[in-house]
C-alpha positions in Angstrom: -18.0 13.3 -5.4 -18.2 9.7 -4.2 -16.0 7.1 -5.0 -17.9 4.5 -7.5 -18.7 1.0 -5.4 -16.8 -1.2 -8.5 -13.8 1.2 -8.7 -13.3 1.1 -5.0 -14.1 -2.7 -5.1 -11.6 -2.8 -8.4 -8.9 -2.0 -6.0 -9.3 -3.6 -3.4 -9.2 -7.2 -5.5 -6.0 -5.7 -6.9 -4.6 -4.8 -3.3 -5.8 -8.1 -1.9 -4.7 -9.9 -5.0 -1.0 -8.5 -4.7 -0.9 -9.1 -1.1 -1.2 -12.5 -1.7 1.6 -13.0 -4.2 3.9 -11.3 -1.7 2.7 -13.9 0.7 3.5 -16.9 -1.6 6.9 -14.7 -1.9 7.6 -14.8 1.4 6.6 -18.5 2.2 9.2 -19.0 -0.9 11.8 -16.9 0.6 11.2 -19.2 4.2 11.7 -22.4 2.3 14.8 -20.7 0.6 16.5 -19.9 4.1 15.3 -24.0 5.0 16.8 -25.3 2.0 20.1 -23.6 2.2 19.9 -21.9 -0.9 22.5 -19.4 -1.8 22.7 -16.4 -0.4 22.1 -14.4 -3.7 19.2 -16.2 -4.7 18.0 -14.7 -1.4 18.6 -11.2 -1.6 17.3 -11.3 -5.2 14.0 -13.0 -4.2 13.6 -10.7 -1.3 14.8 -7.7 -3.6 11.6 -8.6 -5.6 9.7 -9.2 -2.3 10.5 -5.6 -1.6 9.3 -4.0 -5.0 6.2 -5.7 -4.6 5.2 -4.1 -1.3 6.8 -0.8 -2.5 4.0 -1.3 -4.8 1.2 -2.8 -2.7 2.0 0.5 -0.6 1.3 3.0 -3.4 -1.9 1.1 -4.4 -2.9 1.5 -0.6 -1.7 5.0 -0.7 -3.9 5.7 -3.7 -7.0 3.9 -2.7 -6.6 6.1 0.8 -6.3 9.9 -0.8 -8.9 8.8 -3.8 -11.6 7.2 -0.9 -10.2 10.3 1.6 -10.7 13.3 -0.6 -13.8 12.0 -2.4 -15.2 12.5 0.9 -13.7 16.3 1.6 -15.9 17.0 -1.0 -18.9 16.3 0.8 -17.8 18.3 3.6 -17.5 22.0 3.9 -16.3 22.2 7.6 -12.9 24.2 6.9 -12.0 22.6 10.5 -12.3 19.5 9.2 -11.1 19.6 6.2 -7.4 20.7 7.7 -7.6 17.9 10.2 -7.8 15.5 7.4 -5.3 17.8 5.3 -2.6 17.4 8.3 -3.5 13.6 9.0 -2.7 12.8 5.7 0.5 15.0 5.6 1.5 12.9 8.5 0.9 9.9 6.7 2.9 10.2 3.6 6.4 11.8 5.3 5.9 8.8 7.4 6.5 6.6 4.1 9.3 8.9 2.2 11.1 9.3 5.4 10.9 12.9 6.7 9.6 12.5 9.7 
């Protein structure tokens, strides 16, 4: 079972596309701290700034087990197949903080 080229392609223009509105977010939160805004406006903007690469994260996350396990499929190598099983593991404790 491989991955379709336009639905891997699909989310990577989503990825990239949100990536780049953090960006702007970012470059908006720099001219915040410059411009002396208040505090609160701060913490809100980068409040939002955090959502979106919460999000961003769990597109990544997706596009990684969907392109990852399309490929286990190809393979029969039960050696394999648990390296990739514990590499991913690894992975996601890393980003809900268990190890």
């Amino acid at each position: 079972m491989n991955l379709p080229d336009e639905l891997r392609e699909e989310m990577q223009r989503n990825i990239l596309s949100r990536l780049r509105k953090i960006e702007g977010q970012i470059r908006g939160l720099q001219g915040m701290v410059n411009g002396d805004k208040e505090c609160e406006q701060i913490l809100t903007q980068l409040r939002a700034a955090q959502a979106a690469l919460k999000s961003v994260t769990a597109l990544v996350l997706k596009s990684y087990l969907t392109k990852c396990y399309s490929e286990i499929g190809e393979k029969s190598n039960p050696e394999e197949l648990y390296r990739r099983l514990e590499k991913t593991v690894t992975l996601l404790t890393k980003f809900i903080g268990a190890a």
